[in-house]
N, C-alpha and C positions, 0 to 999 in steps of 0.2 A: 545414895547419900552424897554429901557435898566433896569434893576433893580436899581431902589434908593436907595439901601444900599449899592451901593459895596465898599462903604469905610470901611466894617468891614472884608475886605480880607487879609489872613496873607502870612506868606514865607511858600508856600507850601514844602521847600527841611527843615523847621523848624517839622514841622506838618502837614501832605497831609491829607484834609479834602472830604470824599466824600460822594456820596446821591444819595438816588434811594427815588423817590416821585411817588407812584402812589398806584395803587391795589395790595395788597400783596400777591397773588398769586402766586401757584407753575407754572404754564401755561403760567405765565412770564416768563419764567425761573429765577428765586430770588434762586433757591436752588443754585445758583453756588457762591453766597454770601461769603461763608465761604471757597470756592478756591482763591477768589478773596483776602482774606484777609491774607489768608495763603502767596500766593504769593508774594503781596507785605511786610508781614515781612520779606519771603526769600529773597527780594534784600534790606534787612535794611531800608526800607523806614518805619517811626513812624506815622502811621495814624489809623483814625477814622472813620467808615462808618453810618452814619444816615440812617434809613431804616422810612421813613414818608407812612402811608396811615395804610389801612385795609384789612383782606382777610383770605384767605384759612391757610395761613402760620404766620398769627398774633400771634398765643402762641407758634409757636416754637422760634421764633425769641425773641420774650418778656422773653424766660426762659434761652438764652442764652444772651439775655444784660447785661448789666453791668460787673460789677467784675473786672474779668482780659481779657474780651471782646473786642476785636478794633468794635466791630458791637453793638451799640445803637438805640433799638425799641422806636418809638417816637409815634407808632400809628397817629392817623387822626388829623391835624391840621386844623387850619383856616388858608382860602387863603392867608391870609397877613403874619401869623406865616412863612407858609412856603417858602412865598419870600423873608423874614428875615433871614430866616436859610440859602436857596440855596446861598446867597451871602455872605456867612459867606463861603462857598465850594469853594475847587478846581475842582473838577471831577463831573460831574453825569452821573450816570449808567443807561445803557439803556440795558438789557438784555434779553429783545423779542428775540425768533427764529423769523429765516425768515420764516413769517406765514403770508396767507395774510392778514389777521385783524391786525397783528402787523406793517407790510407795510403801513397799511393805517393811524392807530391812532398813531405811534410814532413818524410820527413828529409835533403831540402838544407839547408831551412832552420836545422833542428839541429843538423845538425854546424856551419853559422854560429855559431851559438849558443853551443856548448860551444868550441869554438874562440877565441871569444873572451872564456871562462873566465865562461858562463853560468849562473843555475841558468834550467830552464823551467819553466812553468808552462801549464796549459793542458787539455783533456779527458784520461783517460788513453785512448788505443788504439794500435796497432801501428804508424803514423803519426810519435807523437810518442817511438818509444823505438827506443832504440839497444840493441845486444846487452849485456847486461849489466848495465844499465839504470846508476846511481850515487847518491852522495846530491844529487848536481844535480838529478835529476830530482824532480821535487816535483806529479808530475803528481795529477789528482783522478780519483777514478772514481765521483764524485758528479755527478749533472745540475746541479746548481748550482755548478759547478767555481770560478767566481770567489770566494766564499763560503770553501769549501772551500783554496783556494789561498793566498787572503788568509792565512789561520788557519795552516797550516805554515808562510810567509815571516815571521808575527809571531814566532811560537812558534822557527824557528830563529834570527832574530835575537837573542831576548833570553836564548836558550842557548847558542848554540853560535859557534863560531868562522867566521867567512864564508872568510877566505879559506882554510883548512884544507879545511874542509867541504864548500865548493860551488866556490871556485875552481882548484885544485888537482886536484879529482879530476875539474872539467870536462875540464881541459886535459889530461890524461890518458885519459880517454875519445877526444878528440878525435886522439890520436896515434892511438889503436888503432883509430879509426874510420877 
């Protein structure tokens, strides 16, 4: 069901808000984090990436937070913390290879996602899509998916309407899901 906070959602073309919730793990692929964030200050977008859970890659990320950082290590919250935060977000990141483990378990974490009126971003494969797919999904089918991701989250902010476009029909998908 839909996330109970999402009236804490801002003007993503103000502050684009994103988040990856899960195991911190390099075998996610999380090391492409900091392409991801690159990218989007090369198309001027001013955002934030929350990086929630635990893992392999928890003290690299912890020693690159803060500062002059757009990536904030939050480590392991509680379920409610973190369905606080996702609806505070515009984006979450879904950054599995097409693996089949990653096929199977990510779409828990999507319907998280859209549920709490997400767009994703991330590789595109069978994994990260739900039947039907929407204009949430803003997945790449480029090897360079951050690159590539960055460029459609520029390009819909400065046309298109966010909460029509991407929230709206998250939350929707996430009924029928």
């Amino acid at each position: 069901f839909p996330n109970r906070f999402m009236n804490l959602k801002t003007d993503p073309s103000i502050h684009l808000y994103l988040a990856y919730a899960g195991r911190v793990d390099k075998k996610r692929g999380l090391g492409n984090i900091d392409d991801l964030s690159t990218a989007l200050s090369g198309f001027g977008l001013s955002h934030s990436i929350s990086i929630i859970g635990e893992g392999d890659l928890s003290s690299e990320f912890a020693s690159q937070s803060g500062g002059d950082s757009n990536i904030a290590y939050l480590g392991p919250l509680e379920h409610e913390e973190t369905i606080r935060l996702l609806a505070k977000q515009h984006v979450g990141i879904l950054p599995m290879p097409d693996v089949a483990i990653w096929r199977i378990s990510s779409p828990i974490k999507l319907a998280e996602y859209v549920a709490s009126g997400l767009a994703v971003i991330g590789p595109k494969h069978s994994g990260n899509i739900l039947d039907g797919g929407g204009e949430w999904s803003l997945l790449s089918e480029n090897a360079d998916w951050t690159q590539d991701c960055a460029s459609i989250l520029a390009r819909i902010i400065r046309d298109g309407n966010w909460q029509e476009e991407i929230v709206e029909r998250a939350l929707q998908a996430s009924e029928n899901y």
